[in-house]
PAGUNU-675794 format. One record per residue (C-alpha): x, y, z; residue in three letters; residue number from 1; chain. Coordinates in pm, 1 decimal, always signed. Layout:
# PAGUNU-675794
BAKOL        u        v        w resn resi chain
BAKOL        X        Y        Z  ALA  NUM     A
...
***
This chain:
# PAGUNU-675794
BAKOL        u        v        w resn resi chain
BAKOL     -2.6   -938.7  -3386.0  UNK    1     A
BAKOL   -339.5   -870.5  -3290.1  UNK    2     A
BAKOL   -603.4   -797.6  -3597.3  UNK    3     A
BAKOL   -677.1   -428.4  -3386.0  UNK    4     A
BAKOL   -414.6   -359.8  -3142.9  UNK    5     A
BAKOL   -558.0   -176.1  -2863.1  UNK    6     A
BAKOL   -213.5    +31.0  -2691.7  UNK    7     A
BAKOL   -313.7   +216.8  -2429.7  UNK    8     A
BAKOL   -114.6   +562.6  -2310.4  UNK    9     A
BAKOL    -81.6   +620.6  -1945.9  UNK   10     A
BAKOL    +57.8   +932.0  -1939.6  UNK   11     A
BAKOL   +180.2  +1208.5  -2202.6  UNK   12     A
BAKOL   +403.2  +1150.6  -2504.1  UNK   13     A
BAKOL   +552.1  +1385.2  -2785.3  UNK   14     A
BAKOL   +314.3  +1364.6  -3101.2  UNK   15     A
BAKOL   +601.4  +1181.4  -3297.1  UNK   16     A
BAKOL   +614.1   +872.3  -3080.9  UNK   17     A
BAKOL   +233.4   +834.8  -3156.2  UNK   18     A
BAKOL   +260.9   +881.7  -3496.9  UNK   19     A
BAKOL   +560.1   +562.4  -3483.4  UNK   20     A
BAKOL   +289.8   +370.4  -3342.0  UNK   21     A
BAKOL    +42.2   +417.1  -3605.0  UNK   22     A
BAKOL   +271.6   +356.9  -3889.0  UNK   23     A
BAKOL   +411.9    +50.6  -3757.3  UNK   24     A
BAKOL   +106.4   -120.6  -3600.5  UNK   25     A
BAKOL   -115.4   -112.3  -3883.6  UNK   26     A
BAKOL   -483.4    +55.1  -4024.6  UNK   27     A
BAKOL   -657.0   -120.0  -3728.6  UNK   28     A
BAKOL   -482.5    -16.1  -3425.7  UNK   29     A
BAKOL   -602.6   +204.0  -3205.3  UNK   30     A
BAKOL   -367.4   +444.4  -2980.6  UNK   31     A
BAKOL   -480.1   +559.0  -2702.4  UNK   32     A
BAKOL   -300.8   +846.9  -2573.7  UNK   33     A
BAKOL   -342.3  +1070.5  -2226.0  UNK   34     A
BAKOL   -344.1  +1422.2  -2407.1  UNK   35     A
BAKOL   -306.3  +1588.2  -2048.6  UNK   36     A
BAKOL    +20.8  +1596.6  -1817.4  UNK   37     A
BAKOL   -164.3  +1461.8  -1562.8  UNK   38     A
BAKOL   -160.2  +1057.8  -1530.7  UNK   39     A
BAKOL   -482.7   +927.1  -1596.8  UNK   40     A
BAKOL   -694.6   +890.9  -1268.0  UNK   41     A
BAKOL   -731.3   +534.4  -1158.0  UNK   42     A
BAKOL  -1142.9   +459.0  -1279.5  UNK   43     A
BAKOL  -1048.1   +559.2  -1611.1  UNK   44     A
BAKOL   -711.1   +383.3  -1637.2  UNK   45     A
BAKOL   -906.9    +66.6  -1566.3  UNK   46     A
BAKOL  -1145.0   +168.5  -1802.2  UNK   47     A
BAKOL   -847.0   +198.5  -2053.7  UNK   48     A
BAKOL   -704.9   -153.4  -1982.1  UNK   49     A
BAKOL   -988.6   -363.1  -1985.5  UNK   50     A
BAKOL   -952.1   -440.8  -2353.0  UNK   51     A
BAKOL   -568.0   -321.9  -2370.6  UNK   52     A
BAKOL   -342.3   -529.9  -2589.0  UNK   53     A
BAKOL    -19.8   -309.2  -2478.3  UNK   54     A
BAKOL    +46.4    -60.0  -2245.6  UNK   55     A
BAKOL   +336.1   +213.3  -2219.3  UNK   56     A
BAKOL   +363.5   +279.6  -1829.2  UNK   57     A
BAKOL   +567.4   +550.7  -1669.3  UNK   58     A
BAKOL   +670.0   +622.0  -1288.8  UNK   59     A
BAKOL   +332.8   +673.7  -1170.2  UNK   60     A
BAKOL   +177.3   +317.6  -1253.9  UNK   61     A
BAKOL   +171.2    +37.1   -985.3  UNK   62     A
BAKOL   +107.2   -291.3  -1195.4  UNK   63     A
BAKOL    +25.4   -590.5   -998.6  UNK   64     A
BAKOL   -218.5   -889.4   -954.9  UNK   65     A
BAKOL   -477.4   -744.0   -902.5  UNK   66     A
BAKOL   -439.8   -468.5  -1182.7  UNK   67     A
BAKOL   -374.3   -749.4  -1431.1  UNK   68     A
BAKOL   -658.2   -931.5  -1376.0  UNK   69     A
BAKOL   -864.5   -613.3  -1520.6  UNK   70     A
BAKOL   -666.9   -600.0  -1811.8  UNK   71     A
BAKOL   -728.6   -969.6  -1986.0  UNK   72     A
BAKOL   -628.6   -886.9  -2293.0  UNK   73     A
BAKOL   -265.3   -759.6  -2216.5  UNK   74     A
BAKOL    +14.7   -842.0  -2387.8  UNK   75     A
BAKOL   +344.8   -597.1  -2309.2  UNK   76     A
BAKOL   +383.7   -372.0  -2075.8  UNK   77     A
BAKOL   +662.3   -154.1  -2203.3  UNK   78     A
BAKOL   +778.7    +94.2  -1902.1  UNK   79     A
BAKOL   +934.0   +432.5  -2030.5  UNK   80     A
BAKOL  +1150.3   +421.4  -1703.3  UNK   81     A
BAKOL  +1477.2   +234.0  -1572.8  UNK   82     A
BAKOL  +1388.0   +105.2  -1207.3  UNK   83     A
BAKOL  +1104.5    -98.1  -1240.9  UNK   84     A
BAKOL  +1061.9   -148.9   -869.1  UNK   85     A
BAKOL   +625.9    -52.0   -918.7  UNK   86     A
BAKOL   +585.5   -338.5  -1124.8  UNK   87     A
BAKOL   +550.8   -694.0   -969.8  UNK   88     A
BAKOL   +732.0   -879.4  -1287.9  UNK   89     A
BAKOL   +615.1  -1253.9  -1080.5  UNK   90     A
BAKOL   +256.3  -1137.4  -1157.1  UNK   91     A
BAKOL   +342.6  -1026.1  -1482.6  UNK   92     A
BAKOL   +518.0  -1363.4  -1554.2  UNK   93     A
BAKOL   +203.6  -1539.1  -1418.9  UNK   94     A
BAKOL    -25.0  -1397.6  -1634.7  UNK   95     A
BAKOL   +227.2  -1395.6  -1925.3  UNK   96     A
BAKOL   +259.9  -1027.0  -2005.2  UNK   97     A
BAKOL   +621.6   -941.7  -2124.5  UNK   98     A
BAKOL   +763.8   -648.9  -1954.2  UNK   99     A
BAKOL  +1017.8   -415.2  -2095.0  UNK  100     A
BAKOL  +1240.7   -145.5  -1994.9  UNK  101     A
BAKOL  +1443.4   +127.3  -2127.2  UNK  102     A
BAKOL  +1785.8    +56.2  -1963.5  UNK  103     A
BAKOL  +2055.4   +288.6  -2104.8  UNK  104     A
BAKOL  +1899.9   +658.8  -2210.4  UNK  105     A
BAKOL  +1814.7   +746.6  -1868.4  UNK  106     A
BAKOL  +2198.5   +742.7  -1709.1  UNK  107     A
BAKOL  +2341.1  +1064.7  -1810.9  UNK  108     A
BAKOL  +2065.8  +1257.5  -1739.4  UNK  109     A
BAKOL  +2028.7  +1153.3  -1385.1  UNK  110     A
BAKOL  +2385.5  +1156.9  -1347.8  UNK  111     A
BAKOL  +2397.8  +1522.8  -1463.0  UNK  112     A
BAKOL  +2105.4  +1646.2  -1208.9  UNK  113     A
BAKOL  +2286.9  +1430.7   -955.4  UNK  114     A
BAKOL  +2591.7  +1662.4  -1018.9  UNK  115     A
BAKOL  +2334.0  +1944.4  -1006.4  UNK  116     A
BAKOL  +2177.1  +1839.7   -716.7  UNK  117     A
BAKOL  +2519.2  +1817.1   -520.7  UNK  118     A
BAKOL  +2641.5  +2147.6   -635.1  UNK  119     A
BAKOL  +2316.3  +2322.3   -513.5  UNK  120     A
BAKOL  +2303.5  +2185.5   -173.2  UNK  121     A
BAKOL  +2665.5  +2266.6    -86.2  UNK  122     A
BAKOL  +2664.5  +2620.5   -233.6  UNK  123     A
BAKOL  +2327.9  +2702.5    -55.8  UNK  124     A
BAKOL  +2192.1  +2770.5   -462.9  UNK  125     A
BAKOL  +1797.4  +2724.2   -356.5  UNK  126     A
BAKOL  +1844.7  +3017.1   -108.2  UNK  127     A
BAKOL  +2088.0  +3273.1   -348.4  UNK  128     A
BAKOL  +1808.1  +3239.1   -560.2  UNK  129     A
BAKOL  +1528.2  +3292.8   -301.6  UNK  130     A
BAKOL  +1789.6  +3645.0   -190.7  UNK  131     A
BAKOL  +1726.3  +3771.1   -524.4  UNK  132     A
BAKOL  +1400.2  +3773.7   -586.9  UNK  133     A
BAKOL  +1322.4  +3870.1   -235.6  UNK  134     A
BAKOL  +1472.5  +4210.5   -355.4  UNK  135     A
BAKOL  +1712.5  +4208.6    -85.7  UNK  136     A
BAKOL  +2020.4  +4151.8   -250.9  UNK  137     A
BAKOL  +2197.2  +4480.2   -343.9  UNK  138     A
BAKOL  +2499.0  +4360.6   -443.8  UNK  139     A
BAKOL  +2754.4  +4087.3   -261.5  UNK  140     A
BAKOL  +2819.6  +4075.4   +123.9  UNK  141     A
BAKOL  +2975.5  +3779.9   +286.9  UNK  142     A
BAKOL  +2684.1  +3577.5   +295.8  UNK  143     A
BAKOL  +2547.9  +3225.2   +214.3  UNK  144     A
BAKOL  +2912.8  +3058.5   +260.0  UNK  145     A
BAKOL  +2880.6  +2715.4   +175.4  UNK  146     A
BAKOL  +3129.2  +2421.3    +84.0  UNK  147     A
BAKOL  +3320.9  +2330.7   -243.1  UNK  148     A
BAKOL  +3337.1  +2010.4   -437.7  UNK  149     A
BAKOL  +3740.6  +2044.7   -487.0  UNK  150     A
BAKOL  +3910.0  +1849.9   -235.4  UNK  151     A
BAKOL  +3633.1  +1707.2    -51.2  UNK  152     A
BAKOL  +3581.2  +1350.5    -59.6  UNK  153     A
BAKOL  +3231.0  +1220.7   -199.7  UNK  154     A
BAKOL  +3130.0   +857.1   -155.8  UNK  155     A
BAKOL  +2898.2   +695.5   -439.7  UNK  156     A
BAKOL  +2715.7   +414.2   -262.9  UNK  157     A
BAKOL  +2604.4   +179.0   -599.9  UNK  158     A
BAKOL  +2842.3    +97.5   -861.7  UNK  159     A
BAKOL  +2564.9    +20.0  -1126.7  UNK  160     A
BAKOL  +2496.9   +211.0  -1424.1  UNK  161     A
BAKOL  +2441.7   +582.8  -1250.6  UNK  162     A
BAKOL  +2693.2   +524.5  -1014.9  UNK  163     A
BAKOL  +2942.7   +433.8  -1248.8  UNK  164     A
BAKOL  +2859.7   +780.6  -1429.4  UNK  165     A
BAKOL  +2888.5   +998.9  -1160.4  UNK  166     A
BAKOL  +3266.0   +898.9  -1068.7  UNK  167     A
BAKOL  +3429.1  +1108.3  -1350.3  UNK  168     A
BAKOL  +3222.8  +1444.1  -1324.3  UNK  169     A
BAKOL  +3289.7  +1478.7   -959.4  UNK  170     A
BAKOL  +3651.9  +1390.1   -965.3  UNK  171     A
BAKOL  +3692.3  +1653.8  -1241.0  UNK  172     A
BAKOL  +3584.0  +1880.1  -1031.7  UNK  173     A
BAKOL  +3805.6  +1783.4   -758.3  UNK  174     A
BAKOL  +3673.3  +1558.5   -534.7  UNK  175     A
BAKOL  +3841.0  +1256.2   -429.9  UNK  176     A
BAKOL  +3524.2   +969.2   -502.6  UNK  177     A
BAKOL  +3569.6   +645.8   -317.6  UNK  178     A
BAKOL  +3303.6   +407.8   -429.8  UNK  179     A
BAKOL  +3127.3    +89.5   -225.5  UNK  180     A
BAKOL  +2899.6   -183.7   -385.2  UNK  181     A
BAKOL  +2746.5   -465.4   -266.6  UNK  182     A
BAKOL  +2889.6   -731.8   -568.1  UNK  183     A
BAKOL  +3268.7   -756.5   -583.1  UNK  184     A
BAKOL  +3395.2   -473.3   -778.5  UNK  185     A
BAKOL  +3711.0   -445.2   -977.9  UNK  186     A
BAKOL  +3889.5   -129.7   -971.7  UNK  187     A
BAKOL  +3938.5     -6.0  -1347.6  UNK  188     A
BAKOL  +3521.2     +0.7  -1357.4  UNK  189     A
BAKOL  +3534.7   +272.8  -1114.1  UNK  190     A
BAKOL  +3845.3   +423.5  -1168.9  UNK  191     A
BAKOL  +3922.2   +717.0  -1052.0  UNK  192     A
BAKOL  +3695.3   +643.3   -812.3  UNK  193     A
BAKOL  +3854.3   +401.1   -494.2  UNK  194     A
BAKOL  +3668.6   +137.9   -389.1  UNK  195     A
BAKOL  +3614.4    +97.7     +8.4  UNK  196     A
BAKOL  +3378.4    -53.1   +263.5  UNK  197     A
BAKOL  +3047.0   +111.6   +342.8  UNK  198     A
BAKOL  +3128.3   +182.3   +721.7  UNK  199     A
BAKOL  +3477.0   +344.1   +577.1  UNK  200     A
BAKOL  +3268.4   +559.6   +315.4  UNK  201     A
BAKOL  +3007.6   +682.6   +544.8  UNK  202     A
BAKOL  +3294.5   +799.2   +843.4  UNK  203     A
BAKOL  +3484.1   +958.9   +572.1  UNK  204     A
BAKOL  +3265.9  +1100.9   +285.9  UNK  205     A
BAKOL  +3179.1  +1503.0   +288.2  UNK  206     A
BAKOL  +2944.2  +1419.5    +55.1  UNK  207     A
BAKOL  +2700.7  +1059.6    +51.2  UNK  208     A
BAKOL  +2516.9  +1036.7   -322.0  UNK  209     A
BAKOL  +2295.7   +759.7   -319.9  UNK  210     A
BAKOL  +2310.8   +538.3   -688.5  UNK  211     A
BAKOL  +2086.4   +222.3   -582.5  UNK  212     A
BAKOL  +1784.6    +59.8   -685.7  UNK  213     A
BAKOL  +1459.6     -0.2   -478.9  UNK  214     A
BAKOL  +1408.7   -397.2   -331.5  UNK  215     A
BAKOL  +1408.9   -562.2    -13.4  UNK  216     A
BAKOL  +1749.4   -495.2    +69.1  UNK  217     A
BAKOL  +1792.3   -111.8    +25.4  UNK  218     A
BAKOL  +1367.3    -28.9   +141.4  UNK  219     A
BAKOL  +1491.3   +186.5   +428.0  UNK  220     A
BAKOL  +1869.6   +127.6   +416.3  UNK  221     A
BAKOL  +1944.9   +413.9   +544.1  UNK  222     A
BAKOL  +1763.5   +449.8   +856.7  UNK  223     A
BAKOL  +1878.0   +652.1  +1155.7  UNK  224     A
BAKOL  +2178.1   +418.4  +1240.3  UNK  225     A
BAKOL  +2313.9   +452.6   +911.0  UNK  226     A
BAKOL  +2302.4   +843.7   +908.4  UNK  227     A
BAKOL  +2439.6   +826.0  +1219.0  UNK  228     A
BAKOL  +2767.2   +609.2  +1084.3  UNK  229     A
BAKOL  +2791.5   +944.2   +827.4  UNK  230     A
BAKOL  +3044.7  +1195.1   +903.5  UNK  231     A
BAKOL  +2931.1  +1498.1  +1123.2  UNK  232     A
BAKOL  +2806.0  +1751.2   +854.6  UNK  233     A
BAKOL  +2803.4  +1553.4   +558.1  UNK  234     A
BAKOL  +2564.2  +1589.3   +296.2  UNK  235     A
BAKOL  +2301.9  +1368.6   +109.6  UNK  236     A
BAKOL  +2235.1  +1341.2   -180.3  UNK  237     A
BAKOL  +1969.7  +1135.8   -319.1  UNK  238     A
BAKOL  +1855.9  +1078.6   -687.2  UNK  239     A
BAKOL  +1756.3   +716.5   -650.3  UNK  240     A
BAKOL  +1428.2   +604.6   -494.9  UNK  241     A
BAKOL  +1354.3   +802.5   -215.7  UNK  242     A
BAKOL  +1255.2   +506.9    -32.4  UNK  243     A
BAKOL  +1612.2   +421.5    +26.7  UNK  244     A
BAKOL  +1593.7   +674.6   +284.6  UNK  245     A
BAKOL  +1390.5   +671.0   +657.0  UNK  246     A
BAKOL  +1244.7  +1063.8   +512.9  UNK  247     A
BAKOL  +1172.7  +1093.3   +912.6  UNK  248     A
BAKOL  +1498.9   +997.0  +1028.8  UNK  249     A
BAKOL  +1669.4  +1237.2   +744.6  UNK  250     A
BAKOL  +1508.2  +1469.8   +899.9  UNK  251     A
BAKOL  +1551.1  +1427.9  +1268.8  UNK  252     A
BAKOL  +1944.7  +1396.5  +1171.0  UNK  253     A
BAKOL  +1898.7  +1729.0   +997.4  UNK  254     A
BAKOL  +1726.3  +1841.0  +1313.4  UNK  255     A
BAKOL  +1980.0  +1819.0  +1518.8  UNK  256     A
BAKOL  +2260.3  +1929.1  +1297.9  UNK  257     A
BAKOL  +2440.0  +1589.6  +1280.9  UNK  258     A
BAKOL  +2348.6  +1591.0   +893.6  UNK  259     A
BAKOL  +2456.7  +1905.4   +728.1  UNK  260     A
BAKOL  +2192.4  +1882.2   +436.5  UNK  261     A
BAKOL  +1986.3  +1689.7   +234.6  UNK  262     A
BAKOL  +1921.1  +1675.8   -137.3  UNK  263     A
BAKOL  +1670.4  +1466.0   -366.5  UNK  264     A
BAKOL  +1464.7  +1432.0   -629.6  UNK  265     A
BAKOL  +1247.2  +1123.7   -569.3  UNK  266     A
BAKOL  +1071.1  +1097.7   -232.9  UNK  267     A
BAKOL   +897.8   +742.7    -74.5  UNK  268     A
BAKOL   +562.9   +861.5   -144.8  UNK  269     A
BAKOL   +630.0   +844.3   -543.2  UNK  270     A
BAKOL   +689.4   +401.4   -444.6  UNK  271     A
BAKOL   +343.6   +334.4   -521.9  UNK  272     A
BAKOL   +386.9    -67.7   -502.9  UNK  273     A
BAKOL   +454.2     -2.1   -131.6  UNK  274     A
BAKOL   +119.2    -41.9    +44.5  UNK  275     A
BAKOL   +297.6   +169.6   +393.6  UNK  276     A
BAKOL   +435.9   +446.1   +141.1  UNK  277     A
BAKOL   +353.6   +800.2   +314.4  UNK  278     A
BAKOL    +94.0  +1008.7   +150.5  UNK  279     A
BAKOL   +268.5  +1314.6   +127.4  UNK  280     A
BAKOL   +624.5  +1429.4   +184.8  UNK  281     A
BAKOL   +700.3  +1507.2   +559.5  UNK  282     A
BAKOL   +649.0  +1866.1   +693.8  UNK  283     A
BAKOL   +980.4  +1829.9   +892.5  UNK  284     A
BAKOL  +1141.3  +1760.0   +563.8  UNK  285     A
BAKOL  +1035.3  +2020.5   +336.4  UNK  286     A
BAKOL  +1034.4  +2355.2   +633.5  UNK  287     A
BAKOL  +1452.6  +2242.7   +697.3  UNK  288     A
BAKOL  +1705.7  +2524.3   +571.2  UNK  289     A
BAKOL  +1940.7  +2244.2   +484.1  UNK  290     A
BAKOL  +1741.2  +2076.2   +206.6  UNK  291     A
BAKOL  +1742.7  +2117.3   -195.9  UNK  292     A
BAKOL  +1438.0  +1943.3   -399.6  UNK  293     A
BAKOL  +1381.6  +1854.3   -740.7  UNK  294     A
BAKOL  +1024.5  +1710.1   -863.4  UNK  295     A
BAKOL  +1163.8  +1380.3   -992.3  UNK  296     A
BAKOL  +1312.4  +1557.9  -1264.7  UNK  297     A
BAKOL  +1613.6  +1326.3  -1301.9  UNK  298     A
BAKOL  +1549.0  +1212.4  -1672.7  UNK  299     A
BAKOL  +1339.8  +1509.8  -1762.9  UNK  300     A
BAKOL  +1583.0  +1600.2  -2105.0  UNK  301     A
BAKOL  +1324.6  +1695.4  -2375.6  UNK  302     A
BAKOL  +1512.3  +1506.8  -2653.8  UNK  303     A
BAKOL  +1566.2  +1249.3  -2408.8  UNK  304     A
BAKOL  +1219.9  +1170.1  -2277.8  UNK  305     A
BAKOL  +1116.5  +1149.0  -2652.8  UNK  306     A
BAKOL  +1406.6   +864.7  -2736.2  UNK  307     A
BAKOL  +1302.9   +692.6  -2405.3  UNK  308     A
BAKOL   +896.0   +669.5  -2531.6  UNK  309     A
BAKOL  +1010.1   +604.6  -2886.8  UNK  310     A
BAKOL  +1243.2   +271.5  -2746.5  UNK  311     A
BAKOL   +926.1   +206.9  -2540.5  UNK  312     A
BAKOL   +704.6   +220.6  -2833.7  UNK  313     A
BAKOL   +933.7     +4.0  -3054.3  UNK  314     A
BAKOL   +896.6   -234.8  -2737.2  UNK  315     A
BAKOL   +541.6   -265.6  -2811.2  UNK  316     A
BAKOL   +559.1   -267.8  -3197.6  UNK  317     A
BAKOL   +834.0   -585.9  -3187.4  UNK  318     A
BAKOL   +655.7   -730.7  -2904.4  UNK  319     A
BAKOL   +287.6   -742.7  -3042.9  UNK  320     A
BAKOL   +448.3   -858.8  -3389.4  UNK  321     A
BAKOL   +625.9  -1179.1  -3214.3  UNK  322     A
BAKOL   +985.5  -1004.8  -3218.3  UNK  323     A
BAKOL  +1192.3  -1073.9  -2909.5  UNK  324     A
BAKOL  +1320.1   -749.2  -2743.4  UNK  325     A
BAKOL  +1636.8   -724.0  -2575.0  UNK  326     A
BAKOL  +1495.9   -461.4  -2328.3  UNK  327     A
BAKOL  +1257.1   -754.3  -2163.8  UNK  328     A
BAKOL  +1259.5   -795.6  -1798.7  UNK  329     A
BAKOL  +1325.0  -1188.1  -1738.7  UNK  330     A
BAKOL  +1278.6  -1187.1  -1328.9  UNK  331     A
BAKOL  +1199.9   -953.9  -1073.0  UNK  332     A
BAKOL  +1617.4  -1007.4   -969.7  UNK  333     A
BAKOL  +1669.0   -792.8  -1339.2  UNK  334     A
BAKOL  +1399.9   -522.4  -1286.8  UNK  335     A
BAKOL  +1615.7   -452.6   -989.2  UNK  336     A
BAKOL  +1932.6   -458.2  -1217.4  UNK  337     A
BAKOL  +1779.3   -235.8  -1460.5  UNK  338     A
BAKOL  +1789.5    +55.6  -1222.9  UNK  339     A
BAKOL  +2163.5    -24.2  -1154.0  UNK  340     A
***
């Protein structure tokens, strides 16, 4: 370990996980924490790393070449996230900086806003609540009819981790969940969930929740050909990367009523390794009716954003004393497991 560990903060963490930090890293580190919720603007994040030993990164960092070469010092790079699709583990490798992520704690709670999210777009939730505080609801009138998850069928594209989570809440509630994934599946992993082609999912799923990571294969995936393989009216649901989805083509297919609505809570500007990402979500997108957002909110469990910086933390601690960690990224082909 480094006589004076220098760990540098990028964006806000409860007090405790500092405090493990301290303790464990000796009278000469230094911790360098972001006291604000906002992440730390780019000058001074630079500023920060240029005599880093160890960084904790979150979902607004981008970490590649050229951001390690200002940070010679670096060491770990332990990511209080699951997908690390804004972190260019080749350049890490290169300039032999051990990445880490946090690979299990983030599951349920996406998987439970992914429930949320589904429930809320179908049952029109985002404009009940706008009815009410408008002060024109006066009691109940036939209004706001929407659709129910018992009996419809929902198709889970992505049998990793999330995907895998999400089968057993939504057939509890009724739904019949057929399942597709790119690797062979076998059937008691996704039971009760069937497994079925992609083309048969999209023609026959009410409901299309999206449970995949970001890479070259699913940038874009589905485009407007895809949304137009999905079943007249189906719905959308996205808690993934939002550069899975063509945000234009969602909504042009919204447009002209061929989707019947569109959730998510992560939108392609948040991919900040992608140097074409938009700047801002699309107007189109955000004025439709038929849409229900979240602000990335899909891990955002007080109890469980503290366990997910303190396994981050340890990262750094076992990491900077020679330790192994079982939560290291060993090739870019596992960072795109990790958000599986």
């Amino acid at each position: 370990m480094p006589l004076s560990p220098v760990v540098v903060l990028t964006n806000w963490v409860h007090p405790e996980v500092l405090s493990h930090l301290r303790e464990n890293l000796g009278q000469g580190c230094e911790v360098v924490a972001n006291d604000s919720q906002e992440p730390l603007p780019p000058g001074e994040l630079a500023s920060r790393m240029a005599r880093a030993d160890a960084m904790m990164a979150f979902m607004t960092d981008c970490v590649d070449d050229a951001f390690l070469r200002e940070a010679p010092k670096l060491k770990v790079i332990a990511c209080a996230l699951k997908g690390a699709d804004n972190f260019d583990i080749d350049a890490c490798m290169r300039h032999r900086v051990t990445v880490t992520f946090v690979p299990d704690l983030l599951t349920v709670p996406t998987a439970e806003l992914t429930v949320g999210l589904t429930i809320g777009l179908a049952r029109n939730l985002r404009h009940g609540d706008a009815m009410v505080r408008s002060g024109q609801f006066v009691g109940w009138k036939p209004v706001l009819y929407g659709s129910g998850l018992a009996g419809a069928t929902l198709g889970v594209v992505g049998q990793g981790a999330v995907g895998r989570a999400l089968v057993a809440p939504f057939a509890a509630l009724g739904a019949t969940v057929l399942a597709f994934d790119e690797r062979p599946l076998e059937p008691e992993s996704c039971t009760p969930a069937r497994i079925v082609g992609l083309p048969d999912l999209l023609a026959n799923s009410d409901v299309v929740v999206l449970a995949l990571p970001l890479n070259q294969h699913t940038d874009g995936l589905f485009n407007a050909s895809m949304l137009a393989a999905m079943k007249p009216g189906a719905l959308l649901v996205n808690p993934a990367r939002g550069s899975i989805v063509d945000e234009s083509a969602v909504a042009s297919a919204l447009e002209s009523g061929h989707l019947g609505g569109y959730a998510a809570d992560v939108f392609a500007f948040e991919d900040w390794a992608k140097p074409d990402r938009p700047k801002t979500i699309p107007p189109r997108l955000l004025a439709h009716h038929a849409t229900f957002f979240t602000p990335h909110l899909g891990s955002a469990v007080d109890d469980v954003r503290r366990a997910i910086a303190m396994s981050a933390a340890q990262d750094i601690i076992d990491v900077l004393a020679g330790r192994s960690s079982p939560n290291t990224l060993t090739s870019p082909a596992t960072a795109d497991m990790s958000h599986a």
